[in-house]
LONUVO-983996 format. One record per residue (C-alpha): residue number from 1; residue in one letter; chain; x, y, z. Coordinates in steps of 0.001 Angstrom, whole numbers, plus 500000, padded with zeros to 6 digits. Example, Ala and Ser with C-alpha at 12.3 -4.5 7.8 and 13.67 -1.06 7.14 Angstrom:
2
+-----+------+-------+--------+--------+--------+
!  nr ! rest ! kette !      X !      Y !      Z !
+-----+------+-------+--------+--------+--------+
!   1 !    a !     A ! 512300 ! 495500 ! 507800 !
!   2 !    s !     A ! 513670 ! 498940 ! 507140 !
+-----+------+-------+--------+--------+--------+
This chain:
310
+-----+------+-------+--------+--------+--------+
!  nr ! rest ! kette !      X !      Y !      Z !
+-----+------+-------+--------+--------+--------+
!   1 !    x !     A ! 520067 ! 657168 ! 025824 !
!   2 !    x !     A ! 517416 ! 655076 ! 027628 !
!   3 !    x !     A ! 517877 ! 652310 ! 025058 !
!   4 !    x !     A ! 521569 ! 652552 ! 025664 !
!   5 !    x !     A ! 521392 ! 652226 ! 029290 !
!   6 !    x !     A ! 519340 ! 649015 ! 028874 !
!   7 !    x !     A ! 521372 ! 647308 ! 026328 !
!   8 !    x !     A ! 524363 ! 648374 ! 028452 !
!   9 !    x !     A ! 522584 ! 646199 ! 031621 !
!  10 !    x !     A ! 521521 ! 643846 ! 029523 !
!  11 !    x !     A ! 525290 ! 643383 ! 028546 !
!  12 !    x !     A ! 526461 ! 643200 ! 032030 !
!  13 !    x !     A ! 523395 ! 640799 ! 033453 !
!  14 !    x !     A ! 524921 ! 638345 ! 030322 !
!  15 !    x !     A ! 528292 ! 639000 ! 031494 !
!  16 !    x !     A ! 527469 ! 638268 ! 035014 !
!  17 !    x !     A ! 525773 ! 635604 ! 034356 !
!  18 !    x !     A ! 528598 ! 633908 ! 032455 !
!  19 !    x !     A ! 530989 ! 634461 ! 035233 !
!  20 !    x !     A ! 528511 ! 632835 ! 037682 !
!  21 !    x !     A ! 528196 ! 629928 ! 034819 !
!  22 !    x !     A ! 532385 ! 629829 ! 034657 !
!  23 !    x !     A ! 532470 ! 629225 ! 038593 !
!  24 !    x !     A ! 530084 ! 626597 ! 038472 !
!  25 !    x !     A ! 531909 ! 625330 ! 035945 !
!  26 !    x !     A ! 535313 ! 625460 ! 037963 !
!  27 !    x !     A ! 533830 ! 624211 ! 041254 !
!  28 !    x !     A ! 532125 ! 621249 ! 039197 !
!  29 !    x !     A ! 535150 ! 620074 ! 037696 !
!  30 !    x !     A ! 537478 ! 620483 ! 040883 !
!  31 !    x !     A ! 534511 ! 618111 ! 042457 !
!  32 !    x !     A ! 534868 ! 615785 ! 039609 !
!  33 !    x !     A ! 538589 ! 616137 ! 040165 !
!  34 !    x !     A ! 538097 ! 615169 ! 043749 !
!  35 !    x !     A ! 535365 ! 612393 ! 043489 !
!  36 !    x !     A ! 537841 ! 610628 ! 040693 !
!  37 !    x !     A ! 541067 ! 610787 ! 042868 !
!  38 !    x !     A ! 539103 ! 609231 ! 045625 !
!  39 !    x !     A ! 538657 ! 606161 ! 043693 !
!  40 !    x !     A ! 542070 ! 606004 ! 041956 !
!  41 !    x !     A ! 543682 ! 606203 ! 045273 !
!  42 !    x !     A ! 541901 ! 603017 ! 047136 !
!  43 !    x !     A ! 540408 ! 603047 ! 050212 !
!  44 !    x !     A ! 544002 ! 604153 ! 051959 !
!  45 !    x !     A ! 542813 ! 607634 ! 051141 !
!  46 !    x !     A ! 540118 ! 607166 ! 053953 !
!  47 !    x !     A ! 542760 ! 606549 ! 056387 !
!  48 !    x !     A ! 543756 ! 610086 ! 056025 !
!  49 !    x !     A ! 542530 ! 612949 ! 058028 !
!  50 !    x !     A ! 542222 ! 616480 ! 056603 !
!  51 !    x !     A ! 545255 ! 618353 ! 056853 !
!  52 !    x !     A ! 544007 ! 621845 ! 056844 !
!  53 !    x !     A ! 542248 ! 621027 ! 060454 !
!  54 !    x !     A ! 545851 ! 620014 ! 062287 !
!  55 !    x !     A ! 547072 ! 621854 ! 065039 !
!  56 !    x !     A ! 550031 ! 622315 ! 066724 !
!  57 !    x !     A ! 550855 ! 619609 ! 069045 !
!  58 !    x !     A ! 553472 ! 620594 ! 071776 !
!  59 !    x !     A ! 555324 ! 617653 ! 073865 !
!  60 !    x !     A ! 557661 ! 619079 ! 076478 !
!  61 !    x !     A ! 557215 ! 622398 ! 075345 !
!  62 !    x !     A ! 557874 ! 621112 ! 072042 !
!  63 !    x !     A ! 556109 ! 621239 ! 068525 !
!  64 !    x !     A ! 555309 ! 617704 ! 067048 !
!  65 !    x !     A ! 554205 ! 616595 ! 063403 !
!  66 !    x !     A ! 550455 ! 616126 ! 063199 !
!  67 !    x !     A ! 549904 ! 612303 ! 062149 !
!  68 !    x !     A ! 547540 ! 612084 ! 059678 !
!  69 !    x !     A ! 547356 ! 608786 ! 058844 !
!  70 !    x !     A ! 548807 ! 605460 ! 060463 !
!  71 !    x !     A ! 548685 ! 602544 ! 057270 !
!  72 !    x !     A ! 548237 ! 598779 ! 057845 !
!  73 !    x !     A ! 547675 ! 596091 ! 054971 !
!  74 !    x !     A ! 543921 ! 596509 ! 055260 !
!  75 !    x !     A ! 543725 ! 599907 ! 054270 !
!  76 !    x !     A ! 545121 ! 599373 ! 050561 !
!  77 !    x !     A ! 543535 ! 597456 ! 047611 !
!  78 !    x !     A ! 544618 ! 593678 ! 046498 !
!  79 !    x !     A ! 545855 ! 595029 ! 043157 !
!  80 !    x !     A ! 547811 ! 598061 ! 042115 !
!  81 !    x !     A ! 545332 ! 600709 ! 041803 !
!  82 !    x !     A ! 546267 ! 602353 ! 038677 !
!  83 !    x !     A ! 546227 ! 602423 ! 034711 !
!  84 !    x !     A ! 550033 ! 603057 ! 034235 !
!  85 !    x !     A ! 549475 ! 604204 ! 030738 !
!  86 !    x !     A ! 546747 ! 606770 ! 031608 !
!  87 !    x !     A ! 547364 ! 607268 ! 035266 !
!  88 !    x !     A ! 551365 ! 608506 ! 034968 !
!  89 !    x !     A ! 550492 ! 610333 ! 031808 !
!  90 !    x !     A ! 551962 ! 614503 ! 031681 !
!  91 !    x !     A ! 550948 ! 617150 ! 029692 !
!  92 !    x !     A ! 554795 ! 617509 ! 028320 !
!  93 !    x !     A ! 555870 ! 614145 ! 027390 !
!  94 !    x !     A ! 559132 ! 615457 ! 026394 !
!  95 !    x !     A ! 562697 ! 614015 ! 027764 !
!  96 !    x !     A ! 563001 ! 615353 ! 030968 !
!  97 !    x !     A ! 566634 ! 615996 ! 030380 !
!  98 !    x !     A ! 565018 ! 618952 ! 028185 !
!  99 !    x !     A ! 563136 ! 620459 ! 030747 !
! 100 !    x !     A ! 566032 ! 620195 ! 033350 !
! 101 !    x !     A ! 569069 ! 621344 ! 030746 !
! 102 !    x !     A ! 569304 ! 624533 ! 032675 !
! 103 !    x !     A ! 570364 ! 624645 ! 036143 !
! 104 !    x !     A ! 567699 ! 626519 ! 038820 !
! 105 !    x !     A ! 569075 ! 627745 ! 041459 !
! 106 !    x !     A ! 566357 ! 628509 ! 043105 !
! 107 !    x !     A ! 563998 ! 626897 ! 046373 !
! 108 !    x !     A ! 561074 ! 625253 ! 045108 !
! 109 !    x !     A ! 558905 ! 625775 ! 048276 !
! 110 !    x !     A ! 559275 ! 628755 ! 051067 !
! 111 !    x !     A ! 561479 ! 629161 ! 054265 !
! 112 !    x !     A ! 558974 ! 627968 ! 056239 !
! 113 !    x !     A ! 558483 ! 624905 ! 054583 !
! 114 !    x !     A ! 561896 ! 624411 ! 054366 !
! 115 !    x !     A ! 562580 ! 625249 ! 058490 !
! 116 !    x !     A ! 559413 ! 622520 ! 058484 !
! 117 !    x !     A ! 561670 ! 619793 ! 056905 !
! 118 !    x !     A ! 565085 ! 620464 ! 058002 !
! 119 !    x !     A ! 563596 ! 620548 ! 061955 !
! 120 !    x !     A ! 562270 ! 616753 ! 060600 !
! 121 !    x !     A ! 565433 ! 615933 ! 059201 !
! 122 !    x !     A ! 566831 ! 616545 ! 062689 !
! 123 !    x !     A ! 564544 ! 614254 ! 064107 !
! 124 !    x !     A ! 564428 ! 611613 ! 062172 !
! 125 !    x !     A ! 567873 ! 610940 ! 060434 !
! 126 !    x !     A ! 570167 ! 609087 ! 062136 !
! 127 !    x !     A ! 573541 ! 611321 ! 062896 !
! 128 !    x !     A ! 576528 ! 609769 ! 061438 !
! 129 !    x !     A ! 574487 ! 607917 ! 059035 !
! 130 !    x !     A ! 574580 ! 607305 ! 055302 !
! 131 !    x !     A ! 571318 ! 609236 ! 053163 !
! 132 !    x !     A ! 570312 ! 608913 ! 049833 !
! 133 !    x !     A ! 568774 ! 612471 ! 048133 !
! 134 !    x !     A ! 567130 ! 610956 ! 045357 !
! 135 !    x !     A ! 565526 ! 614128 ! 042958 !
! 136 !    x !     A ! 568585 ! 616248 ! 044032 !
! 137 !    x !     A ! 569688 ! 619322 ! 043388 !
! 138 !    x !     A ! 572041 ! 622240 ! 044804 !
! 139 !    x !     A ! 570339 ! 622112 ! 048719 !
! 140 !    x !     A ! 569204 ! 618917 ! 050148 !
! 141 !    x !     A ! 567651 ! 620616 ! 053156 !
! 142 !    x !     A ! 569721 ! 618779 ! 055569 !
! 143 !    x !     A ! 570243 ! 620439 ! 058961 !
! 144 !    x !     A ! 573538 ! 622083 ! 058726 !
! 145 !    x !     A ! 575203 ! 621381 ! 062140 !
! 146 !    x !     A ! 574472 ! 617119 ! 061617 !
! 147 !    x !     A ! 577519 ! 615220 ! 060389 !
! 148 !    x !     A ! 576700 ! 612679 ! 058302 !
! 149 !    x !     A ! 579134 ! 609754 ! 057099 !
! 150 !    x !     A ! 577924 ! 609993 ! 053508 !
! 151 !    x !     A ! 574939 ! 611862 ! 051442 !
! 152 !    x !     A ! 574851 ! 610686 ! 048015 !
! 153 !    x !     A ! 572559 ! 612642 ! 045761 !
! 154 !    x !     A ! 571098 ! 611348 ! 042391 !
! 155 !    x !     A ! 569681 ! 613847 ! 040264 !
! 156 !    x !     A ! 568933 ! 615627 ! 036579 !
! 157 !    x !     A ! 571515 ! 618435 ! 036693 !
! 158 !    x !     A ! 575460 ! 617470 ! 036939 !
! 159 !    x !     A ! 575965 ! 621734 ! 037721 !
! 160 !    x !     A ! 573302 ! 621770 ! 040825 !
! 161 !    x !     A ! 574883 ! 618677 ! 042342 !
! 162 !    x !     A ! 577751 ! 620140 ! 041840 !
! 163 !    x !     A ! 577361 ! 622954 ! 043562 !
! 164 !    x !     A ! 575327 ! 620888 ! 046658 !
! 165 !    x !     A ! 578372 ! 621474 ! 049730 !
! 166 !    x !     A ! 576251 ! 618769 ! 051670 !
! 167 !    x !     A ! 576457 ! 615852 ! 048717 !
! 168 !    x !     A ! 579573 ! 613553 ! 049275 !
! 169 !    x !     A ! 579045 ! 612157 ! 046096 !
! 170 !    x !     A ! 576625 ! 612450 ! 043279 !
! 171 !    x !     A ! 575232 ! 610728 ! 040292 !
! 172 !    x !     A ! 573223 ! 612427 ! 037443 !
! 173 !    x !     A ! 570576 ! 610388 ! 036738 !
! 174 !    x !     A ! 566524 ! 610560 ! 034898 !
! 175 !    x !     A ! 565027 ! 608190 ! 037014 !
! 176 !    x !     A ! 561870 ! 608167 ! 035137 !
! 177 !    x !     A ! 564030 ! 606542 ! 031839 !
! 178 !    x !     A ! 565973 ! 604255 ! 034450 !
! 179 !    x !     A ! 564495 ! 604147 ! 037850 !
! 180 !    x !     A ! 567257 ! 601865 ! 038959 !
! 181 !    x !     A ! 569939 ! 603107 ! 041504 !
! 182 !    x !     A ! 573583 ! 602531 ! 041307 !
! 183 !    x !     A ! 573860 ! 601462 ! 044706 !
! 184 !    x !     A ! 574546 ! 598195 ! 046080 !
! 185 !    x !     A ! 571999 ! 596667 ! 048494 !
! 186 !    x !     A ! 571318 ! 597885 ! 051958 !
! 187 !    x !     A ! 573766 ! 600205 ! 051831 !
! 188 !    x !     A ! 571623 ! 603252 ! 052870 !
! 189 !    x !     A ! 570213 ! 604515 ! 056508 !
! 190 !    x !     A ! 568112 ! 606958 ! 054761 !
! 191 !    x !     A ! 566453 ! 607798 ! 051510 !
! 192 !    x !     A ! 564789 ! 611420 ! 050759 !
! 193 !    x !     A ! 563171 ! 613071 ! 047948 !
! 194 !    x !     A ! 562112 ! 616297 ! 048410 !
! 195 !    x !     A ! 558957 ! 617796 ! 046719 !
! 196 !    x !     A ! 559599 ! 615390 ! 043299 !
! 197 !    x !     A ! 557617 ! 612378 ! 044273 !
! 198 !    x !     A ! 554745 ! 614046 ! 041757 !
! 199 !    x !     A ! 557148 ! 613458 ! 038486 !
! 200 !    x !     A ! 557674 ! 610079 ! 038840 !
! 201 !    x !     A ! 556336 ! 608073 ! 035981 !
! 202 !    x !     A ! 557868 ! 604665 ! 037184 !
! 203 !    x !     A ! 556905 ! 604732 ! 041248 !
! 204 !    x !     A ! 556389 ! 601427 ! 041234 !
! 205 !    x !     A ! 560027 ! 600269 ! 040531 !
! 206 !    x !     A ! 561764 ! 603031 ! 042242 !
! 207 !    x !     A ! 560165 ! 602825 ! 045552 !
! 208 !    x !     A ! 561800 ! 598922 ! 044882 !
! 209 !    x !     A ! 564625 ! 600219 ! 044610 !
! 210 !    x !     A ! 564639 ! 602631 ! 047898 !
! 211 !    x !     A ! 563407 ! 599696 ! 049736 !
! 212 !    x !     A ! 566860 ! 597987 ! 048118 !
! 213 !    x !     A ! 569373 ! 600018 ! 049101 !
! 214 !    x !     A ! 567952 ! 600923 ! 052436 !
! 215 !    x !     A ! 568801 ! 598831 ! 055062 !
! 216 !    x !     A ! 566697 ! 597185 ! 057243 !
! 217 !    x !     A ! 564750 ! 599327 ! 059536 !
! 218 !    x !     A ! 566238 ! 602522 ! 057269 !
! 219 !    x !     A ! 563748 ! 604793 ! 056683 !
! 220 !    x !     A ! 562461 ! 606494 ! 053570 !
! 221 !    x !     A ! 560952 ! 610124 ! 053716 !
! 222 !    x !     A ! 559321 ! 611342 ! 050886 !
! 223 !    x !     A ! 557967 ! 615010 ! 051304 !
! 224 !    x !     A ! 555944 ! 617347 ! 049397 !
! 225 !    x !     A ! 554094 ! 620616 ! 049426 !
! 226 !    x !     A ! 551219 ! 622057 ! 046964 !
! 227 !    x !     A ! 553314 ! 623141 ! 044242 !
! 228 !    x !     A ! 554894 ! 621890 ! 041379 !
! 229 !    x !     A ! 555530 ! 622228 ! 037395 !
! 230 !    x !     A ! 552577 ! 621370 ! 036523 !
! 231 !    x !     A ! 553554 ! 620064 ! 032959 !
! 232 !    x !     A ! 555708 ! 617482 ! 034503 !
! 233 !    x !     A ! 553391 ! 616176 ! 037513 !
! 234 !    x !     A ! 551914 ! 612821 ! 036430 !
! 235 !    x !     A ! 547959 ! 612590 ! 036043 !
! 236 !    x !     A ! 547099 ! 611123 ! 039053 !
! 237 !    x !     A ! 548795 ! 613353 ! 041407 !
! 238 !    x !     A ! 546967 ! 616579 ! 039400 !
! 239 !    x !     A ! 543848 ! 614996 ! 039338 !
! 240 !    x !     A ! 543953 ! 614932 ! 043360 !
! 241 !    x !     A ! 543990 ! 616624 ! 046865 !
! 242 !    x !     A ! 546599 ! 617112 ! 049214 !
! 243 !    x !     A ! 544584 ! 613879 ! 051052 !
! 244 !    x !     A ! 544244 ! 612190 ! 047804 !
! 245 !    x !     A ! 548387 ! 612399 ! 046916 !
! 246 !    x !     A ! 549176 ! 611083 ! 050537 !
! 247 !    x !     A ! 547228 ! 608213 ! 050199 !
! 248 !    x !     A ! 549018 ! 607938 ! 046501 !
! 249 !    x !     A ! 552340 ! 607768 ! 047556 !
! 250 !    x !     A ! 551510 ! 605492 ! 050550 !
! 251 !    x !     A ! 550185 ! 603050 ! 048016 !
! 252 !    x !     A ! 553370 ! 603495 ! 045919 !
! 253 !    x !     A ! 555045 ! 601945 ! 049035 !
! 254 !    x !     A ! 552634 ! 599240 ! 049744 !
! 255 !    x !     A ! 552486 ! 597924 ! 046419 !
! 256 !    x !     A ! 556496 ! 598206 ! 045540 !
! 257 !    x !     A ! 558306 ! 595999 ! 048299 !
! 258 !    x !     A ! 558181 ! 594909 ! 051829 !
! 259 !    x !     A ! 557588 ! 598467 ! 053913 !
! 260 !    x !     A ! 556384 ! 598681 ! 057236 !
! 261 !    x !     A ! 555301 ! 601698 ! 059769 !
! 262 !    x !     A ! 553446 ! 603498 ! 056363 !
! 263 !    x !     A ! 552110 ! 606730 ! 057939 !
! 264 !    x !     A ! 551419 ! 610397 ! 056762 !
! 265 !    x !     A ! 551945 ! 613738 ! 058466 !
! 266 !    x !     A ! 551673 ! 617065 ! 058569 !
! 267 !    x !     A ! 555164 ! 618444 ! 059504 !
! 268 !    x !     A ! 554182 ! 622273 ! 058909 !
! 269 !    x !     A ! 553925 ! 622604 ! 062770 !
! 270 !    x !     A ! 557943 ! 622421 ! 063404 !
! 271 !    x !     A ! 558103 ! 625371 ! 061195 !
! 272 !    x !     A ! 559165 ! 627586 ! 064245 !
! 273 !    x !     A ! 561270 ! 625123 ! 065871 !
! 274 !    x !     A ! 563294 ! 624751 ! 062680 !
! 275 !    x !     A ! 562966 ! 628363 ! 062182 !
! 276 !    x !     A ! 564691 ! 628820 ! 065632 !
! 277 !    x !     A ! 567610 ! 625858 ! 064866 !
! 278 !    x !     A ! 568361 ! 627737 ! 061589 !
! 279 !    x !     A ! 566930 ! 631096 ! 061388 !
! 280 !    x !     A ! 566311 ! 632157 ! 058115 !
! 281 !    x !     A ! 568846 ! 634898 ! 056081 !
! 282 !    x !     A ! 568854 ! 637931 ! 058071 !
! 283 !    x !     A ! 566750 ! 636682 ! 061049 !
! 284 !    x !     A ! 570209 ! 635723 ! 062704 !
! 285 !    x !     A ! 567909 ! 634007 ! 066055 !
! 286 !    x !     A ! 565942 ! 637326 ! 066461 !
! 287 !    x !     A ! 562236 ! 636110 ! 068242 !
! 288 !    x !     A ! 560563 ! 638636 ! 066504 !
! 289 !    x !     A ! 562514 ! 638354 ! 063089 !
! 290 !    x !     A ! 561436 ! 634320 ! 063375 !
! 291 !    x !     A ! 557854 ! 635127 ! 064004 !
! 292 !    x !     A ! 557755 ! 637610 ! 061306 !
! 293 !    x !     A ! 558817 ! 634422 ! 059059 !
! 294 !    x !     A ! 556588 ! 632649 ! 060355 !
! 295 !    x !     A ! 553698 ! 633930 ! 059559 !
! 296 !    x !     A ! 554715 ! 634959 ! 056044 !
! 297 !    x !     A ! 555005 ! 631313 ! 055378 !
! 298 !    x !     A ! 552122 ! 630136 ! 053129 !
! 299 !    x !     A ! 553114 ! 626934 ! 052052 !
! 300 !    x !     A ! 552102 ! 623216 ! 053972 !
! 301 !    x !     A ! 554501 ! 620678 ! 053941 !
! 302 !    x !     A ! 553615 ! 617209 ! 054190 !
! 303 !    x !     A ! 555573 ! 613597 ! 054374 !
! 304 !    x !     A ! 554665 ! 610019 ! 053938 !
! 305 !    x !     A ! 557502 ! 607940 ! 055200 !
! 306 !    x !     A ! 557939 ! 603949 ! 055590 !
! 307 !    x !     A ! 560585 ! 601790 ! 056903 !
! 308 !    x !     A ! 562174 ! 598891 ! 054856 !
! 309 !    x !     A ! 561206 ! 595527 ! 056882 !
! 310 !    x !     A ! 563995 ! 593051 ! 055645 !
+-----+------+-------+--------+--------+--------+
């Protein structure tokens, strides 16, 4: 029995001492993960600050984004900073028409993510304008009670546009075989993309395009959380941080076209004021059925935005 009981904590001291070995492993390889994305994003990723230490910022007794990062010329490098080959790489390489085929209708990221956004939205899209949803799909987030003149959506599944009640028109589209946009130019106030930015495989020439079709001064808001499908992400964007994939995309507007006013921001701190514009289902304006939301909200919401200097 004795010699049972010691091969029995012998067995467990190996065990132990493998999972001990795995988590150095893990926290090696995330710090690998980390130290590589800081050099394949350029020196823009020093520009921004650590999102996980913003707070809310009230003006007038009301919540603001946290800026994170405010981008001039000096901040990025001469050259485009990545290996297109290696860099945009995915773990499925298969036709994204595949992976799409099937409608979801489902929200990619939570309510309070989405409150987040659609109080931005309010804020920073011009009423009465004309937006672009590029990456579209059956909810474009837009606040409900804003008229718009048009919202045309491009995007990989003809039966979510479809059923999108805020799209005035739509055009199925994989804009990582043709990032070109059927649009004439300047024609846009707006362009958004909601939590897709991390798929494309040709940023370069879309952000072009945006820049395009937007007209001058329009804006282009390009906002993300920390999930995706993972299969579909490109290589870059896995291999980094939430700082790391702001400074990414802000080099995917430096580098395409003319863009000015480059900034990054936190925008998880208008989650109650966008909670209280449109409660979420069943909270019908209810304080405490809003602050119940809120705190069950998990997921950070982030935006790097530019405006089109023509």
């Amino acid at each position: 029995e004795i010699s049972t009981m010691a091969a029995r904590t012998s067995a467990s001291v190996v065990v132990a001492a493998g999972v001990v070995a795995l988590t150095a492993a893990v926290l090696f390889a995330d710090h690998a993960r980390a130290a590589r994305a800081s050099t394949m994003v350029g020196s823009a990723s020093r520009r921004v600050s650590r999102p996980r230490t913003s707070s809310l910022k009230l003006i007038g007794g009301r919540a603001e984004p946290k800026v994170l990062a405010e981008f001039d010329a000096d901040d990025f490098e001469a050259q485009w900073p990545y290996e297109d080959s290696y860099d945009f790489r995915r773990i499925d390489e298969s036709l994204d028409l595949n992976f799409y085929v099937e409608p979801r209708f489902v929200t990619h990221i939570d309510d309070g993510a989405i409150a987040s956004l659609t109080e931005y939205y309010r804020r920073v899209l011009p009423p009465g304008g004309s937006v672009l949803d590029l990456c579209s799909s059956w909810i474009s987030h837009l606040p409900p009670e804003v008229s718009y003149a048009r919202v045309a959506g491009v995007g990989m599944n003809a039966r979510e546009l479809e059923a999108n009640k805020q799209l005035t028109e739509f055009e199925p589209r994989d804009l990582n075989l043709d990032p070109s946009l059927p649009y004439g130019d300047s024609e846009f106030d707006a362009v958004c993309n909601v939590v897709s930015v991390d798929y494309m495989t040709k940023p370069l020439q879309l952000f072009k395009e945006m820049h395009r079709v937007l007209k001058p001064g329009g804006v282009a808001v390009m906002s993300f959380s920390n999930r995706c499908f993972p299969t579909k992400a490109v290589k870059v964007w896995l291999d980094s941080d939430d700082t790391g994939r702001m400074a990414i995309v802000a080099n995917y507007f430096h580098h395409s076209a003319a863009w000015a006013d480059i900034c990054a921001l936190d925008i998880g701190t208008l989650k109650g004021e966008g909670f209280k514009a449109s409660p979420p289902g069943g909270a019908g304006g209810n304080p405490f059925q809003v602050l119940l939301s809120s705190f069950a909200s998990i997921d950070p919401m982030f935006v790097v935005q530019a405006r089109a200097k023509k």
